[in-house]
C-alpha positions in Angstrom: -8.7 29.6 2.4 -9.7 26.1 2.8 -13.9 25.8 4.4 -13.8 23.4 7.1 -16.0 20.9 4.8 -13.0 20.5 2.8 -9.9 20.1 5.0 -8.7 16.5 5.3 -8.6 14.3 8.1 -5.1 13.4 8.9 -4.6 9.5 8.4 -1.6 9.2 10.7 -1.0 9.3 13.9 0.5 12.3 15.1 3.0 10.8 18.0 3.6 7.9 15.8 7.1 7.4 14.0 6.7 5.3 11.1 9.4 4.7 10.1 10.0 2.2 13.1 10.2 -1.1 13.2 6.6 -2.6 12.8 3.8 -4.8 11.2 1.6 -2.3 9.1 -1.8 -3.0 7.5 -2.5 -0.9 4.8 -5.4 -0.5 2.1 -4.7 1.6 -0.6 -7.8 2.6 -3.0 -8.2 3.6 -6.7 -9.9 7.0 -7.1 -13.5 7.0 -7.2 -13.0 3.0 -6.4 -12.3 2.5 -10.0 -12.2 -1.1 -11.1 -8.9 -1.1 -13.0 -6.8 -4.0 -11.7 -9.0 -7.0 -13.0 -12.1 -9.1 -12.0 -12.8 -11.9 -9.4 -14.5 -15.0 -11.2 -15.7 -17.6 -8.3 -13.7 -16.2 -6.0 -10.4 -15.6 -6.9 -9.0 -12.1 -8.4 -8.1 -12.7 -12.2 -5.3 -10.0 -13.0 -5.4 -7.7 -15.6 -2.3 -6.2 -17.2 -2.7 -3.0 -14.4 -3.1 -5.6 -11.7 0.0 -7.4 -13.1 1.9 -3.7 -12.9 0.3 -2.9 -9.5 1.9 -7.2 -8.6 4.9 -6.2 -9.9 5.4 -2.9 -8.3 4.1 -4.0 -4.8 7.2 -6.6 -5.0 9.3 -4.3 -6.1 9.0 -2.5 -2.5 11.3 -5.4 -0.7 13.9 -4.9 -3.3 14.3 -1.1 -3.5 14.0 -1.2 0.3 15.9 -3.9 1.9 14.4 -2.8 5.1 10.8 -4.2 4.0 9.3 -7.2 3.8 5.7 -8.0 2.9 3.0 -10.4 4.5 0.2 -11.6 3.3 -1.8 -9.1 0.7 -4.0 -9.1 -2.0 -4.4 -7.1 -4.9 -8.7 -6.7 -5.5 -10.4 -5.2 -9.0 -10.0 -1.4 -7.1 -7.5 -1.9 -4.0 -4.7 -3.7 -2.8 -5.1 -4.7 1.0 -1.5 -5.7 2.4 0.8 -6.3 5.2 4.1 -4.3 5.1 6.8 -5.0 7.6 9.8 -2.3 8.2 12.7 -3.7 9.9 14.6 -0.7 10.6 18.0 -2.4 11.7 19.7 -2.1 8.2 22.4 0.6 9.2 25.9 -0.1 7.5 29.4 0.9 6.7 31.3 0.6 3.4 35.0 1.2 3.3 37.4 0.8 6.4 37.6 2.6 10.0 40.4 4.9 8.2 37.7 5.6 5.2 34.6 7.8 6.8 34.3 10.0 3.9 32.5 6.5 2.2 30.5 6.1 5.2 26.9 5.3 4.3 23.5 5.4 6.0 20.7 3.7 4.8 18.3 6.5 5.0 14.7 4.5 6.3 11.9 5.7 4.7 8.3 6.2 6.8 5.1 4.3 5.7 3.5 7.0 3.9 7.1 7.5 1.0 7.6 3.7 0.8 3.2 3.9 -0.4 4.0 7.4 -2.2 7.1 5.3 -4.1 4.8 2.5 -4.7 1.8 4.9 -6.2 4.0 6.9 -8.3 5.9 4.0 -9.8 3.1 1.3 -10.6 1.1 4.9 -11.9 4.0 5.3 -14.5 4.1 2.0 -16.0 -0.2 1.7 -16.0 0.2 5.2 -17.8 2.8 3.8 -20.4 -0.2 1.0 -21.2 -1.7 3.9 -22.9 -4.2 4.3 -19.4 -3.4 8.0 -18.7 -6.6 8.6 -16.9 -5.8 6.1 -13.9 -4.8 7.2 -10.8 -5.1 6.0 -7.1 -7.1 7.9 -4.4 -5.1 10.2 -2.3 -3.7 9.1 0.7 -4.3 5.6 2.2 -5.3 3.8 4.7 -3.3 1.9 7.5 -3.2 0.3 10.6 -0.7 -0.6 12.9 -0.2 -4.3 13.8 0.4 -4.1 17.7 -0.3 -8.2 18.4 -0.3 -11.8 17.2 -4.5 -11.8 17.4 -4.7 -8.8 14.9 -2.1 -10.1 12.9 -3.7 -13.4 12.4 -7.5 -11.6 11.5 -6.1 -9.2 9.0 -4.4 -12.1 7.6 -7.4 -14.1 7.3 -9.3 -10.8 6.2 -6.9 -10.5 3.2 -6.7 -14.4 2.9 -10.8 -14.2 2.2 -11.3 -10.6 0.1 -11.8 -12.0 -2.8 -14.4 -14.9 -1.4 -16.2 -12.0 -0.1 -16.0 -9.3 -2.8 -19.8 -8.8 -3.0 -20.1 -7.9 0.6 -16.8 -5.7 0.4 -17.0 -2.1 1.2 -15.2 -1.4 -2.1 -17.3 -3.6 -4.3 -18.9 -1.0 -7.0 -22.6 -1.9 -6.0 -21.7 -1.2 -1.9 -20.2 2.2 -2.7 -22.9 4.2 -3.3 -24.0 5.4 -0.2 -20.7 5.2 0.8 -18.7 8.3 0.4 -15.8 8.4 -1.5 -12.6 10.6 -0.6 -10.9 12.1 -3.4 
């Protein structure tokens, strides 16, 4: 049995379907806030080959999900921060009228496999770089867009992370009174 000090909050929100269409703000952390993913040198992030993987794979999203499309984001030395859009309208037929055994669906995926598809595949490919010990924290954070006023201070939030990384939550000298989920 699991003590109450070590049950998890839940993330989500229970009446919430995410797989719907929406704007989605999401933060997604290495564990223990790991710097793994490169440096920031006078105020821009300079990639490593992770970061590059963790680039890559974050792209990837729009084209193994043709129902995404991403915003602004920014990959930091321990997190990416990022704006993921899900336009759910994508249902489609192949074949004719006559043909329904080809019928297709494209099957929309909610917020939390489209980040568990993302996790697992850039965590492969840093792996095959010979890093087996990486890993990203459990779970993620998010934060649904609902306006044009939010959307333009995430946005600018993302736009500035790296001017600001000393004063970031996730910078390594911030964290230690901070505590970290694993």
């Amino acid at each position: 049995m699991i003590s109450q000090s070590h049950r998890r909050k839940p993330n989500r929100l229970k009446t919430y379907d995410y797989s719907e269409n929406g704007w989605y703000f999401v933060t997604i952390c290495t564990k223990n806030r790991e710097e793994c993913f490169g440096n920031v040198e006078n105020g821009k992030i300079i990639l490593n080959e992770s970061g590059i993987i963790v680039k890559q794979q974050w792209l990837w999203l729009t084209k193994q999900y043709n129902y995404v499309t991403l915003d602004e984001w920014i990959i930091m030395p321990n997190h990416i921060h990022g704006i993921l859009v899900i336009h759910n309208g994508s249902k489609y037929h192949v074949g004719t009228g006559r043909d329904l055994s080809l019928q297709q669906w494209d099957m929309i995926k909610p917020l939390s496999e489209i980040v568990g598809a993302f996790k697992t595949t850039s965590s492969k490919l840093i792996h095959r770089l010979g890093i087996q010990i990486f890993q990203w924290q459990r779970s993620f954070y998010d934060h649904i867009i609902r306006n044009e006023n939010s959307l333009f201070s995430i946005r600018e939030y993302i736009h500035n992370n790296p001017t600001k990384w000393e004063l970031d939550e996730n910078h390594p000298n911030n964290i230690k009174n901070h505590h970290v989920k694993t």
